[in-house]
C-alpha positions as CSV (number, residue, x, y, z in Angstrom):
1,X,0.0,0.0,0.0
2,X,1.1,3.5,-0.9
3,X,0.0,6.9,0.2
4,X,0.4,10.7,-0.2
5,X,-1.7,13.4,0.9
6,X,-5.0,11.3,0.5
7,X,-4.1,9.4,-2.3
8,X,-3.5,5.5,-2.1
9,X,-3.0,2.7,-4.5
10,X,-3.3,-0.5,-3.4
11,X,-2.8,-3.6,-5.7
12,X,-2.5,-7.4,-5.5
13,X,-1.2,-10.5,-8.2
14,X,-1.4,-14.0,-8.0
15,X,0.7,-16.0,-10.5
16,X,0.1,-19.2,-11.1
17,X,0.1,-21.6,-14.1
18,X,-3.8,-19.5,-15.0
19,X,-3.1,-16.9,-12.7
20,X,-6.0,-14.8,-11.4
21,X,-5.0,-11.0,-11.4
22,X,-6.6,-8.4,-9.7
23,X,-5.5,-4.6,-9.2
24,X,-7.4,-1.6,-8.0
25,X,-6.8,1.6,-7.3
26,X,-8.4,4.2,-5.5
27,X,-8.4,8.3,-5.2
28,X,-9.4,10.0,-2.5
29,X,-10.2,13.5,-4.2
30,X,-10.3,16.7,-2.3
31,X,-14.3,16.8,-1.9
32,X,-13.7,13.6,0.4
33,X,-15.5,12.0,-3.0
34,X,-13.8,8.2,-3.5
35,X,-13.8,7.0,-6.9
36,X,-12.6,3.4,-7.4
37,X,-10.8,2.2,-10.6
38,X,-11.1,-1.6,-11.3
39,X,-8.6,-3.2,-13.7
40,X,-9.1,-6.4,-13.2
41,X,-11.3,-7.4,-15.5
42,X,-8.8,-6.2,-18.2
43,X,-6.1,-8.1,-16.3
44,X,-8.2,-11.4,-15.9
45,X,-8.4,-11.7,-19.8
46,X,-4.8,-10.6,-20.8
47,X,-3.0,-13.0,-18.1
48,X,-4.1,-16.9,-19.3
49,X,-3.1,-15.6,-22.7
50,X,0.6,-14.9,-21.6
51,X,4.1,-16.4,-22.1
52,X,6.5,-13.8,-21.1
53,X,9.7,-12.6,-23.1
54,X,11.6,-9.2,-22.3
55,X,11.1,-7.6,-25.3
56,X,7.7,-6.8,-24.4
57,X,7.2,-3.4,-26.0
58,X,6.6,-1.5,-22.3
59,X,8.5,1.5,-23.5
60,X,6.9,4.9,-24.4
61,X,8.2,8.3,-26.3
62,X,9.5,10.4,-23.8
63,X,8.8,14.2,-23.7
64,X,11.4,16.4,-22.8
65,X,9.9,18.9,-20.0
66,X,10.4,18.9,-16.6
67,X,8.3,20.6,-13.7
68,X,10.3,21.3,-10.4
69,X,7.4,19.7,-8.3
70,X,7.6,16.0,-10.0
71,X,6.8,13.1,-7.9
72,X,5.3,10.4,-10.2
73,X,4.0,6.7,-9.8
74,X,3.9,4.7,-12.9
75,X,2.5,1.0,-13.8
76,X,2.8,0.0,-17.4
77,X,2.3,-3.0,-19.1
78,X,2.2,-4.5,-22.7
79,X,1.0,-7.8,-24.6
80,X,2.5,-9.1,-27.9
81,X,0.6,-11.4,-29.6
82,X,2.5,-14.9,-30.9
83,X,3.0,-15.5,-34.9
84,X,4.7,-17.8,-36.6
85,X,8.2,-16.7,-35.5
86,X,7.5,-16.5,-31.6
87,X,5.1,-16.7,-28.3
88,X,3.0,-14.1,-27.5
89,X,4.9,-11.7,-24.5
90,X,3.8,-10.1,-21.7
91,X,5.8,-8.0,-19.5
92,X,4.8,-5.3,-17.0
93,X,7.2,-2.1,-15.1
94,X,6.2,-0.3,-11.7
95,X,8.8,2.9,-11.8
96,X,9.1,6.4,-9.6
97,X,10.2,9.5,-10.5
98,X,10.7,12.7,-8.7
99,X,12.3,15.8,-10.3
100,X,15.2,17.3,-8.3
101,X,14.5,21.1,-9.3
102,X,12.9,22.2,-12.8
103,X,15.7,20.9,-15.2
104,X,16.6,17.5,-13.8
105,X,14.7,14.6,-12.8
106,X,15.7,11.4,-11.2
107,X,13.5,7.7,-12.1
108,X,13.9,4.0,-10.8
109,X,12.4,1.3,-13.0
110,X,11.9,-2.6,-12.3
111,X,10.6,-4.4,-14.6
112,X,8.8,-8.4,-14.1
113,X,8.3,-10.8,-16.6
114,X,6.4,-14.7,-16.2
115,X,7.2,-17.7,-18.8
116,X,4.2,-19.7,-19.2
117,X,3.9,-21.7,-16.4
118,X,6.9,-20.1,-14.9
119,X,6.9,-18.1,-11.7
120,X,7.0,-14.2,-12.0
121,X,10.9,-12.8,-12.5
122,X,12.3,-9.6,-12.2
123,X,13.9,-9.1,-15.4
124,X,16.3,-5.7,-15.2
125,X,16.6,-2.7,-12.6
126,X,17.3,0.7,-14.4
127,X,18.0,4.1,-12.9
128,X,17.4,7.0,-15.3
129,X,18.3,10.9,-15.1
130,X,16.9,13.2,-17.5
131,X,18.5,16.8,-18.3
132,X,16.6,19.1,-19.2
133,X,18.7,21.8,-21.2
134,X,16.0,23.7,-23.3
135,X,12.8,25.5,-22.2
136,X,10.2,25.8,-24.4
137,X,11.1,28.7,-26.8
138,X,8.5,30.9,-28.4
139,X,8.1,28.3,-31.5
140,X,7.4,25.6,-29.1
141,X,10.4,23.7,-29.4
142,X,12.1,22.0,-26.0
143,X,15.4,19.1,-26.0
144,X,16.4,16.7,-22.9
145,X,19.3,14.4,-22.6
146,X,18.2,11.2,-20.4
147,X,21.2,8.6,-19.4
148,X,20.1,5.5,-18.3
149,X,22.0,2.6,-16.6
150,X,20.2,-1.0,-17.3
151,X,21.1,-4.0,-14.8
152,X,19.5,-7.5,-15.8
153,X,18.6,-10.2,-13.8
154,X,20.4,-13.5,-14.4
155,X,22.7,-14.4,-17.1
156,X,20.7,-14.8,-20.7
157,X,21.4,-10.9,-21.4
158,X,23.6,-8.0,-21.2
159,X,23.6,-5.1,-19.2
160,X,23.8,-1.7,-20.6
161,X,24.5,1.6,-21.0
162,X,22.7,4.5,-23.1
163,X,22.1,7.9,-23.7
164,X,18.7,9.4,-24.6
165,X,18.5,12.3,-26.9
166,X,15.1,13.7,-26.7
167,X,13.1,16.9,-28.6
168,X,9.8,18.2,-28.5
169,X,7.8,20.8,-30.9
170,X,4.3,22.3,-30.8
171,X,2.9,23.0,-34.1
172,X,-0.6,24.8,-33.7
173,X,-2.7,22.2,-31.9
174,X,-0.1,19.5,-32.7
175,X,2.4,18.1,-30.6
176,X,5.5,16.1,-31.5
177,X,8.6,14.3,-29.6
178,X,11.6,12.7,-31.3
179,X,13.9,10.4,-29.3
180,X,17.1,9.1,-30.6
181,X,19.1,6.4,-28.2
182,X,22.6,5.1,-28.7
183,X,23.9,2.9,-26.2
184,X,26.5,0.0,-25.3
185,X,26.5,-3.5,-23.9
186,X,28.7,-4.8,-20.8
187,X,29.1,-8.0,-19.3
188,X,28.7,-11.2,-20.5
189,X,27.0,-12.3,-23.8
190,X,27.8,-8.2,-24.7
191,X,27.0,-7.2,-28.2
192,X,29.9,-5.8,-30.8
193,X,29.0,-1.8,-31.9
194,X,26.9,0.7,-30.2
195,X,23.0,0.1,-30.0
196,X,21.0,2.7,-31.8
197,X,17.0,3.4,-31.3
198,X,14.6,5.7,-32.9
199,X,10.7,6.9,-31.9
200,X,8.5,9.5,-33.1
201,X,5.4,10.8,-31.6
202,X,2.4,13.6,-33.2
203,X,-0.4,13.8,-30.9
204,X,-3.5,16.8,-30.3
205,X,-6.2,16.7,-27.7
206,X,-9.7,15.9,-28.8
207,X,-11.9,17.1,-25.8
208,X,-10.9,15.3,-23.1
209,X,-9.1,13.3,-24.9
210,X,-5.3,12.8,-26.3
211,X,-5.2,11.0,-29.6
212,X,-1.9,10.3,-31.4
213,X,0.5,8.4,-33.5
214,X,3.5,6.5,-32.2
215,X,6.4,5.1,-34.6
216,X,9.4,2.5,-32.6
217,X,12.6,1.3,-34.3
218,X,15.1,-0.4,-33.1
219,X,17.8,-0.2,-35.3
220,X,19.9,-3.4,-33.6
221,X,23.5,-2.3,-33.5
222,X,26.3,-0.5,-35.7
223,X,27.8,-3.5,-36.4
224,X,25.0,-5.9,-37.2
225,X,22.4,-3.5,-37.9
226,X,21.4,-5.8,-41.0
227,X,18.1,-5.1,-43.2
228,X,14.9,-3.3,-42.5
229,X,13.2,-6.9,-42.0
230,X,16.1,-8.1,-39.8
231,X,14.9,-4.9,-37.3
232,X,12.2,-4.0,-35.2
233,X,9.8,-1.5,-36.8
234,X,6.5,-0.8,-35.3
235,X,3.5,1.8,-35.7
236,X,0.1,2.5,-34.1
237,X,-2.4,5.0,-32.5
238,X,-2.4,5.9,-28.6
239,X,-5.1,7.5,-26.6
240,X,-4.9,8.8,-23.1
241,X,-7.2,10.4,-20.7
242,X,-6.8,12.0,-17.0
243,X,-9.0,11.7,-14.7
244,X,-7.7,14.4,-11.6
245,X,-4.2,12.7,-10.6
246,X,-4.6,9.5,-12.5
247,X,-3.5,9.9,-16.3
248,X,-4.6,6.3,-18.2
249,X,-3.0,5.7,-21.9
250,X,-3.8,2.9,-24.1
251,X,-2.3,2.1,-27.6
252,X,-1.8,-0.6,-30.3
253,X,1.7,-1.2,-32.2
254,X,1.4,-3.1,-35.7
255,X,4.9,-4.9,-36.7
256,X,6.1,-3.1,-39.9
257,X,9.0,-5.7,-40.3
258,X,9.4,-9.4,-40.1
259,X,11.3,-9.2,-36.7
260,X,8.8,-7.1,-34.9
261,X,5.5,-8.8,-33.0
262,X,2.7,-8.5,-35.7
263,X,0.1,-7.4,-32.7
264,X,0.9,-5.5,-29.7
265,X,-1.5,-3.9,-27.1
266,X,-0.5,-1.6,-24.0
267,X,-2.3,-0.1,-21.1
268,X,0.1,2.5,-18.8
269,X,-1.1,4.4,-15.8
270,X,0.7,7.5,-14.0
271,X,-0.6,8.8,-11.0
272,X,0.9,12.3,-9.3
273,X,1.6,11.9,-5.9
């Protein structure tokens, strides 16, 4: 259980072989008013249907501002579904992040993922900060540098290294973020070259919505970046909603190339504490 200043999240999992999930939160708003959020229903369908790999797409396109008062609880989770080339994935990440004045922000991610059948493992441990170094200017346009350190559980991966290069622009009711990510591999089973990443992002609200675009690629690395097929290339549309503290966003990412999942569905929540 967690709580700030009349907020608290509480939230309970049981894995097993068909593993009953359940997960509710609830927000304690300023007119004493309680409004309970049930995702459990959501949860109960996704989890039979899972066997877990870490490639799960739980990432998201990062935006480059940052507000001096920043203390952040996030939940995000993702489902691939399985083709002809591999099992359907499904991985989930609790992280926290609190900004340390208005131009630099500190975040801890952990990140789980289950085998089918297998028990529940924590898959890497990442420590993030983020750098702010341009405001918004009059045209709209802000830029972040994020370095992240990436330590994995067990001995079927790498760690790693990487640097986050991150922009932002408003055009009329548009937004847009770009994020480009090199990066390098240590410890055993390390890959030759540097790792190199690319996302784009165009988004607008619509009422009280946010509806967008989202575009991942991940380029493998300099020296075995191979062909477009031999990458990971997705696309899809996102839309998010908040409701007072609680900010839900929901999207779907279609595989553009042979190595990326054809199917993959995510549901991310961020609550400010």
């Amino acid at each position: 259980m967690v709580g700030y200043k009349g907020l608290a999240i509480a939230g309970a999992a049981d894995y097993n072989v068909r593993p009953r999930c359940d997960f509710h939160m609830r927000l304690f708003l300023k007119e004493g008013v309680c409004v309970k959020l049930y995702l459990e229903y959501l949860l109960v369908l996704l989890c039979p249907l899972v066997s877990i790999n870490a490639l799960a797409t739980t990432s998201n396109i990062s935006g480059a501002d940052v507000s001096a008062d920043d203390k952040t609880l996030g939940y995000r989770s993702s489902y691939e579904s399985n083709d002809d080339s591999r099992p359907s994935v499904f991985s989930q990440r609790l992280y926290y992040q609190q900004s340390v004045n208005d131009r630099h922000r500190n975040r801890v991610v952990m990140q789980h993922s289950r085998t089918e059948g297998g028990p529940l493992e924590l898959r890497f441990t990442r420590v993030e900060h983020l750098w702010q170094y341009q405001k918004p200017t009059h045209s709209g346009e802000t830029g972040a540098l994020r370095f992240e350190l990436q330590l994995v559980e067990g001995d079927d991966e790498p760690h790693s290294a990487r640097v986050n290069w991150i922009k932002g622009y408003t055009l009329g009711q548009f937004s847009t973020r770009f994020n480009f990510t090199v990066g390098r591999d240590f410890g055993d089973d390390a890959r030759s070259g540097a790792s190199v990443a690319a996302r784009a992002q165009v988004s607008r609200k619509v009422g009280k919505y946010g509806v967008g675009l989202q575009f991942f690629s991940n380029m493998n690395t300099t020296s075995a970046m191979g062909s477009f097929d031999r990458q990971k290339h997705q696309i899809g549309p996102t839309v998010s909603r908040q409701f007072g503290t609680l900010t839900v966003f929901a999207s779907y990412l279609s595989g553009l190339s042979k190595r990326a999942p054809d199917n993959a569905f995510r549901l991310y929540l961020k609550c400010a504490l």
